[in-house]
N, C-alpha and C positions, 0 to 999 in steps of 0.2 A: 504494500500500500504506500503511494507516494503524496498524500494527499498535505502533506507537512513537512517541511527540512527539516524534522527533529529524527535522530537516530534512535532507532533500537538498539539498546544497551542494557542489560542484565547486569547488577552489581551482584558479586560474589557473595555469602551469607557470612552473615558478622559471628561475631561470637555469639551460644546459644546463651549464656549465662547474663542477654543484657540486661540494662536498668526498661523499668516498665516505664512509658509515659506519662503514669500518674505521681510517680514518684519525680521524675524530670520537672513536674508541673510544681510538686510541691517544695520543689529545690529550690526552683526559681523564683517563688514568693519569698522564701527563708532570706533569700540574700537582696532581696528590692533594694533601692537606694532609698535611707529616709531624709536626704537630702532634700529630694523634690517634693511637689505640692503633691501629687500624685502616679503612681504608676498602675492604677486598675485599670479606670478607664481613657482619658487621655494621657496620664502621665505626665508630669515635669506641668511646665506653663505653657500655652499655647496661644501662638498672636506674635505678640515681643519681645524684644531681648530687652534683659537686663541688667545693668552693672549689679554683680555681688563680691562678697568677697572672697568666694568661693570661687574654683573655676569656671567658667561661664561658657557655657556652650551651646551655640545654638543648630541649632535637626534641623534637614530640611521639612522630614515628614515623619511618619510612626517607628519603619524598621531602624532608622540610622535613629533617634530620641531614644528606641531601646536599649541599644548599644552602648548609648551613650550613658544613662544611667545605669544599667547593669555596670559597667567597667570600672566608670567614676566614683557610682559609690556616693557618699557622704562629701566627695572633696568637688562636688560638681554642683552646678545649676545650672538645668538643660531647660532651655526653652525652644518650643516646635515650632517652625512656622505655618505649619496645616491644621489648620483646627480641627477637631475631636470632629469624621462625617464630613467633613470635605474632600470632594474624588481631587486627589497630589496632583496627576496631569495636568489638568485644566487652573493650578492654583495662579494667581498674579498677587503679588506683593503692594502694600501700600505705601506712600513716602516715607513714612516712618518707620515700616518695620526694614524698606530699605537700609537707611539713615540709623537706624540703631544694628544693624548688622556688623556698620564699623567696632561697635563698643565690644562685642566678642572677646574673649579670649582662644578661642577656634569656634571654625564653622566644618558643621557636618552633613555632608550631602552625598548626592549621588548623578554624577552628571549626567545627562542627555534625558532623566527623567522627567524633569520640573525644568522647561526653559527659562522661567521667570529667573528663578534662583540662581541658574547657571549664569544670566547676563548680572547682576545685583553680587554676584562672588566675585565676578571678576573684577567686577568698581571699587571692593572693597579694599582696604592695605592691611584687613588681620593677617598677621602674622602664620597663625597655625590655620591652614585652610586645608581639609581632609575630604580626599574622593571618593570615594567608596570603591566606582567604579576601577581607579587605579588600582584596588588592594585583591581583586582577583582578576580572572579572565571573562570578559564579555565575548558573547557568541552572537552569531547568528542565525536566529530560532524560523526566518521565514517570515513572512505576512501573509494573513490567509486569502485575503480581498485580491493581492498580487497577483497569488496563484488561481486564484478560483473564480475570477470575475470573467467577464467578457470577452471577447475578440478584439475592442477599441481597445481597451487597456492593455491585453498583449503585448497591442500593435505599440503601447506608450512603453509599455516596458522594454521592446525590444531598441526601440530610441535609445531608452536610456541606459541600456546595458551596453552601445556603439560609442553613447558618448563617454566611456570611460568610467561610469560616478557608481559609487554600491547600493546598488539596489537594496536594498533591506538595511534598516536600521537596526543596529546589535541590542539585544534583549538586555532589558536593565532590571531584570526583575529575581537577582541575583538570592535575595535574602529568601526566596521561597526554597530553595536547596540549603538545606542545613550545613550541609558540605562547605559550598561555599562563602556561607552566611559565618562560619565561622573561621575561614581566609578571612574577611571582610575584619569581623572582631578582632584578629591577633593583629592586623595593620594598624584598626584605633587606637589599640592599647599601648603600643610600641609609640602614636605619635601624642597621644596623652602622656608618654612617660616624658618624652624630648621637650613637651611643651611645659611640664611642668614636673619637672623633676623632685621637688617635695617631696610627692606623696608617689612618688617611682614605684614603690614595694608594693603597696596596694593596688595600683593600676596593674600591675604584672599580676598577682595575684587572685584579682578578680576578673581579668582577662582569660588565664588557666582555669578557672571554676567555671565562665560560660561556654568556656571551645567545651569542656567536659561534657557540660548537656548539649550542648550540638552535638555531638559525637553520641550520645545514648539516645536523642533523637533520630540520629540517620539511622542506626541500629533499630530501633522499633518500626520504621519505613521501610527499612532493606525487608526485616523478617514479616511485617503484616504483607505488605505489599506483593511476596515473592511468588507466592502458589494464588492465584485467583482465576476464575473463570475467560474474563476479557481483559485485554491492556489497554483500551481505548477507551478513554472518555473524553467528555462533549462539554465545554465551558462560554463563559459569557464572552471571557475575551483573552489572547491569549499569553497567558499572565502563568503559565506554568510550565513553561518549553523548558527549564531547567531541572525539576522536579520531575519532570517524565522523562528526562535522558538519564536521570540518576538512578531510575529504580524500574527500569524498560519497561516504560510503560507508551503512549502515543496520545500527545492531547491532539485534540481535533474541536479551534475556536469556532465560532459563531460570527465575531468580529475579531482582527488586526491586535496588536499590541495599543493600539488607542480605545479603550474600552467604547468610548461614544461611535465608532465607526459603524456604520448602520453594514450587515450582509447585503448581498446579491440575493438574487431570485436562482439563481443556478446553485452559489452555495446553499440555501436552506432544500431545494432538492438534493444535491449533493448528499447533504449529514443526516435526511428522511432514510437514502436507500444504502447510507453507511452503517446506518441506527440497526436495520435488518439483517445486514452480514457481519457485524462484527458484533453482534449479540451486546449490543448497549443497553442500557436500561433508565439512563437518569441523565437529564442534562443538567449540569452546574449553573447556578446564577449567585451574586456577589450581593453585598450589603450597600454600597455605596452608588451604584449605579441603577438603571433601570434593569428591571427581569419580566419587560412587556416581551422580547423578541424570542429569549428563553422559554419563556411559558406557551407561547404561540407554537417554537417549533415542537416542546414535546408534549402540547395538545395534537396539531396534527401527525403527530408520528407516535402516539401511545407510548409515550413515556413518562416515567418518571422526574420530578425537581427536585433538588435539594440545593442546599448551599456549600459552594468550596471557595474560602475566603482566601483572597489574597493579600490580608495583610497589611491594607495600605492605610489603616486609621483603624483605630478601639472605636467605638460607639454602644452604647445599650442595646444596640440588634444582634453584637459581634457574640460568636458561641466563645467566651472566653475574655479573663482579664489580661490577659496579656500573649506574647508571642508563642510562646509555649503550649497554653491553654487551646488557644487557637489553633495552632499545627496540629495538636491533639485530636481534636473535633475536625477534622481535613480528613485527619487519617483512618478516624471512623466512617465518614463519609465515603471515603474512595473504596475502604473495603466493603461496604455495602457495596456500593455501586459495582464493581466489580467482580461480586461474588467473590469473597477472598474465603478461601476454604481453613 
């Protein structure tokens, strides 16, 4: 099936004696930062930064804010700039929380996700300024609209694959792979130690305490995930190219890496007569977006709905207080959906 540039890849089986998921979840409460105003449901401050006297950090959005206080700890004050329910893509900055970006003591983002942030980092002169995107490998996962649209668009693609330029923008959607969500954390922590070397011993050391539960995380994904019925499943948009190359599985979106990108009329027949041979049962819809085109295709195709979050803001709808929680309830989710034996 070629319906996706994502590979099939089978990860080997981890140790049988791993940590359960629930224990991972209740790790990650044990150790919250009580630094911040909150980490259930948005966490830290959200809107704008603010001089303290503490480290000051400011997230661009939810995964990099987590990071940031898990690492930090007590010696931080993380402010987000996405508000608790606000879809990160689509965010724009106001003068102010521009203008107070300078006052940072680092910024933490993730480039090519949030353009705003991206132009508003670069203006800025903080000193510690942290990519995310730098601290592991971006791929590229495909566009589904690309491949599965029209003839005209082809024809535009074929343009622009003469004119030199890459077709597909590389998948930024890094922190859904525990794997590399935890490249990502051993980069912060290393630049939390350089920017503030103080409190060096404890950013290392609760740097080593979150790679730990990412690691008994991928461990409970490799072994839920391994024997199931189907590998393919059906999402809002697609926000899990990384997480299916980890644990061979096949996402198959609805819409592009831009969640608001509306399908084609050939795509929703497309994933109707994939739903039948690849014995699907549930198509995925998100908390932060619409779940009208969702529920449309698996009304006319007798399927099943549920929810597999991608992680991009906590709100009171999210199955879970935090990142952990949330993976948790993903991974319940997907082994339903795929009949995991």
């Amino acid at each position: 099936m070629t319906l996706m540039n994502i590979r099939r890849r089978l990860i080997p089986t981890a140790a049988l004696a791993a940590l359960s998921l629930t224990a991972v979840s209740a790790c990650s409460s044990d150790s919250t930062s009580t630094g911040n105003a909150s980490n259930a449901g948005s966490g830290g401050t959200a809107g704008t930064a603010e001089s303290t006297d503490k480290f000051d950090v400011v997230a661009s959005f939810y995964p990099m804010q987590f990071l940031a206080e898990q690492i930090g700890g007590d010696h931080v004050n993380v402010t987000s700039l996405t508000q608790p329910g606000q879809e990160p893509h689509d965010l724009e900055l106001s003068t102010k929380q521009t203008a107070e970006l300078g006052e940072a003591d680092a910024i933490l983002y993730l480039k090519t996700l949030q353009p705003a942030v991206d132009e508003a980092v670069a203006q800025t002169d903080v000193k510690t300024k942290i990519d995310a995107a730098t601290l592991t490998k971006l791929e590229d996962h495909g566009d589904v609209e690309h491949e599965h649209a029209g003839e005209e668009e082809h024809a535009g693609e074929e343009e622009h694959a003469e004119s030199g330029e890459e077709e597909h923008a590389l998948d930024p959607h890094v922190w859904l792979d525990p794997v590399k969500y935890a490249e990502v954390a051993s980069g912060v922590g290393a630049a939390f130690e350089k920017a503030d070397p103080d409190h060096a011993a404890d950013y290392r050391k609760n740097t080593e305490d979150l790679v730990k539960k990412l690691d008994a995380l991928n461990t409970a994904y490799t072994e839920g995930l391994q024997n199931t019925t189907t590998k393919v499943f059906f999402t809002n948009h697609a926000a899990f190219g990384y997480l299916a190359e980890r644990y061979g599985l096949t996402q198959e979106a609805i819409s592009g890496l831009d969640p608001e990108s509306e399908p084609s009329p050939a795509r929703i027949k497309e994933l109707q007569d994939e739903a039948k041979a690849d014995g699907v049962t549930t198509v995925f819809y998100e908390t932060l977006v619409s779940d009208k085109t969702a529920k449309t295709l698996a009304k006319d195709a007798g399927l099943k709905t549920d929810v597999l979050d991608p992680l991009e803001g906590i709100t009171d709808k999210s199955k879970g207080d935090d990142y952990f929680q949330v993976m948790e309830s993903n991974l319940k989710a997907l082994r339903t959906a795929l009949g995991a034996k």
